[in-house]
C-alpha positions as CSV (number, residue, x, y, z in Angstrom):
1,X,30.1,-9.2,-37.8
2,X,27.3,-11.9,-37.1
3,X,28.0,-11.6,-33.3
4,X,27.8,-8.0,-33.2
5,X,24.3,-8.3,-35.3
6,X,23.5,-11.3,-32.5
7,X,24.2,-9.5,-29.7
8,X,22.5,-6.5,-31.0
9,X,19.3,-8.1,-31.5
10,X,20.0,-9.7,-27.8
11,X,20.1,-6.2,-26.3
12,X,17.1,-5.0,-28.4
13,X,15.1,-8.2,-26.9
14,X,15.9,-7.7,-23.3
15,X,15.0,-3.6,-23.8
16,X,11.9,-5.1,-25.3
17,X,11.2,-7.3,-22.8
18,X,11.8,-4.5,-19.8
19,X,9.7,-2.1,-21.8
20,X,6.8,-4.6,-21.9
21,X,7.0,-5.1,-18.2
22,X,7.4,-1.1,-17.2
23,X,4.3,-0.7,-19.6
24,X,2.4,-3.7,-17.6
25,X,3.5,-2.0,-13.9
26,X,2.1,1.3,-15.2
27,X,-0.9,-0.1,-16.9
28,X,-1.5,-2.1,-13.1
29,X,-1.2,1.5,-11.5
30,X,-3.7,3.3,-13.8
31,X,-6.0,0.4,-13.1
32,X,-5.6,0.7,-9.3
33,X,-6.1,4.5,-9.4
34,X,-9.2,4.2,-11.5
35,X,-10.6,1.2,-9.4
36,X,-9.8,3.1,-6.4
37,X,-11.6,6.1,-7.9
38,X,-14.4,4.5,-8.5
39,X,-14.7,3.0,-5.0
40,X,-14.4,6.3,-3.5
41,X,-17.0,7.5,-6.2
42,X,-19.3,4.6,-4.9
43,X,-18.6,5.5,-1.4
44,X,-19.9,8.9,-1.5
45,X,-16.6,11.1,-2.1
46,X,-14.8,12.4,0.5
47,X,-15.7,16.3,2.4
48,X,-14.4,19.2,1.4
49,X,-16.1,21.1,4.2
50,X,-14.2,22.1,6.9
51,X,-16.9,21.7,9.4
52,X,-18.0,17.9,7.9
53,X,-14.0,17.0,8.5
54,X,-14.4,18.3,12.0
55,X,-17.6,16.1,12.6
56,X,-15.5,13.3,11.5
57,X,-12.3,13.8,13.6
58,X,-14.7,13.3,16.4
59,X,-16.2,9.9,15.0
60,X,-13.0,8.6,14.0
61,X,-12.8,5.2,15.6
62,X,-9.8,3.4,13.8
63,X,-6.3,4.5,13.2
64,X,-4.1,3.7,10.1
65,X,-0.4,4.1,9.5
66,X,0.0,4.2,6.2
67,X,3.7,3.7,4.7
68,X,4.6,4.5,1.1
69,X,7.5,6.7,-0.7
70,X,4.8,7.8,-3.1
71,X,1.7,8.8,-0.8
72,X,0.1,10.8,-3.7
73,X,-0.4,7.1,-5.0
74,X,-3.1,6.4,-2.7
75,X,-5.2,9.4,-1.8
76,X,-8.8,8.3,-3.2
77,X,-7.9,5.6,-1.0
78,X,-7.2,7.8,2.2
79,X,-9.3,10.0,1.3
80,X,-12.3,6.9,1.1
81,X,-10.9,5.4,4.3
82,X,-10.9,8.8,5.8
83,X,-14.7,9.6,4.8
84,X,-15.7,6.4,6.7
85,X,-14.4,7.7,9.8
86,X,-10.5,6.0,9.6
87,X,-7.3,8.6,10.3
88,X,-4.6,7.7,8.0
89,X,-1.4,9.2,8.9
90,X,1.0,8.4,6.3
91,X,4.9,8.1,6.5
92,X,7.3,7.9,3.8
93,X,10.0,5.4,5.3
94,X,11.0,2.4,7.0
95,X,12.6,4.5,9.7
96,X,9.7,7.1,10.2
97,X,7.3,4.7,10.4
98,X,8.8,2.8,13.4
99,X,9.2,5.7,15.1
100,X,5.7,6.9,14.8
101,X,4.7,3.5,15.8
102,X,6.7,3.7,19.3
103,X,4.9,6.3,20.3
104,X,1.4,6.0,18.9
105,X,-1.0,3.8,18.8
106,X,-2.4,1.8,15.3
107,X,-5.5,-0.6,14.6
108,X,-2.9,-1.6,10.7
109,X,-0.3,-0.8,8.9
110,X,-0.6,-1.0,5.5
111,X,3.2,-0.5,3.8
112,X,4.3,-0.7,-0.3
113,X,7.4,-2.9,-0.9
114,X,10.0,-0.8,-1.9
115,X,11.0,2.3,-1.4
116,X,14.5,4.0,-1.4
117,X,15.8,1.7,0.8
118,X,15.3,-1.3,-0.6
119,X,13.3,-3.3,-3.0
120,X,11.7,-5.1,0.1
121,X,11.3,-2.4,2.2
122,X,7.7,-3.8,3.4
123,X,9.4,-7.0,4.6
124,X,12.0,-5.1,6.3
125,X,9.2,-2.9,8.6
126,X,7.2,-6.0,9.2
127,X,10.3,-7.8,11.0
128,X,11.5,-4.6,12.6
129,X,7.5,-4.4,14.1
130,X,8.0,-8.1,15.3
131,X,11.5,-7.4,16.7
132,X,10.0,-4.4,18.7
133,X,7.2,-6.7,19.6
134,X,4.7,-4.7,17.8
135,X,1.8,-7.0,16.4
136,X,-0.5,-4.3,14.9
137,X,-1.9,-6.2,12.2
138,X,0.1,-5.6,8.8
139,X,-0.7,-5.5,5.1
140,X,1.6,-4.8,2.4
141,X,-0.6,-3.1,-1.2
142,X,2.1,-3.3,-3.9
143,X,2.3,-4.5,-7.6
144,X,1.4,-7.4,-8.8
145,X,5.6,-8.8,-9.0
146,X,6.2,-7.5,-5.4
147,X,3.5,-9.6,-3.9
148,X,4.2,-12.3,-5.9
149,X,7.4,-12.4,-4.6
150,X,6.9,-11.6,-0.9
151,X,3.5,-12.7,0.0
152,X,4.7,-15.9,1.7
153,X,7.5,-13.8,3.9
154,X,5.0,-11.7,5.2
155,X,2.4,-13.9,6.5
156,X,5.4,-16.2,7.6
157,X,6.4,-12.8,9.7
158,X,3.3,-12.6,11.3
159,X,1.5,-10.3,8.3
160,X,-2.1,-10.2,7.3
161,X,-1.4,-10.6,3.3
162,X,0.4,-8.7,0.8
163,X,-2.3,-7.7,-2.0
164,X,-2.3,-5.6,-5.1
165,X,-5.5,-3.1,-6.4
166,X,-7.7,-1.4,-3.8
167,X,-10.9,-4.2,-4.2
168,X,-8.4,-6.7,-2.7
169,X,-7.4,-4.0,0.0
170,X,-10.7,-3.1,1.1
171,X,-11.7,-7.2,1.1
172,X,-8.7,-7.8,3.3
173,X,-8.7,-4.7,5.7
174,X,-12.6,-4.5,6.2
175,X,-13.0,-6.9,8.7
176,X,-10.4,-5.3,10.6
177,X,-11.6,-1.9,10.3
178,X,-15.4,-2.2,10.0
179,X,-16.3,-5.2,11.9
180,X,-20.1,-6.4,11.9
181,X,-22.4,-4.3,14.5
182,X,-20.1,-1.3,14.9
């Protein structure tokens, strides 16, 4: 009876402690969608006229690919980078995203960890880039675990960095994207 009641208690911790950490990863995504609300709030908003959009398809000066299972995660984000004159195109896969980048042309990537087809999904891209000998410069924007765990892969693969909320995105990707005197 005393290691049933033990190993009871055992499962109840470990559900305890996986509960704490699902709790933490969604508390880190409201954070990132508020912070990245408020940046876009800062930044102006994005258009909602047709005719503004147009004006801005013709200014667009930088292109980014945009990889992520779970797009609907980042659109303040886009939608910001898209109001300063960036095109994100967004794909939802490994696969996709390869194939997009064989035929067009990118100034980033910026890719989650994992998706569907693995937990380091990001990692995976980033090497099949190199292979193809594609150096378009290469972020991943993931939680706060995934980069802990892959940030030294991918800038020993030839990556930028792997960062988590969207003040440590725009730090890292500005210089790229809106260098000084353009």
């Amino acid at each position: 009876m005393k290691a049933l009641e033990s190993r009871a208690n055992s499962l109840l911790s470990e559900t305890e402690v996986e509960l704490k950490s699902r709790i933490a990863s969604l508390e880190d995504s409201i954070r990132n969608q508020q912070a990245a609300s408020d940046v876009l709030f800062k930044a102006g908003g994005h258009f909602t006229d047709p005719a503004d959009a147009q004006k801005l398809e013709r200014q667009v000066k930088k292109r980014v690919l945009w990889v992520d299972d779970n797009p609907q995660n980042n659109d303040e984000f886009a939608a910001l980078l898209n109001s300063l004159g960036v095109k994100v195109d967004r794909e939802l896969s490994t696969e996709l995203a390869i194939n997009r980048l064989s035929s067009e042309k990118y100034d980033l990537v910026i890719s989650d960890m994992g998706r569907p087809e693995g937990r380091d999904a990001g990692v995976q891209l980033l090497r099949a880039m190199r292979a193809k000998g594609d150096q378009t410069p290469f972020i991943v924007f993931s939680s706060r675990n995934a980069v802990a765990r892959t940030r030294a892969k991918i800038i020993e693969l030839g990556g930028l960095d792997a960062v988590t909320g969207p003040t440590a995105l725009m730090g890292r990707i500005k210089p790229l994207l809106f260098p000084e005197g353009t």
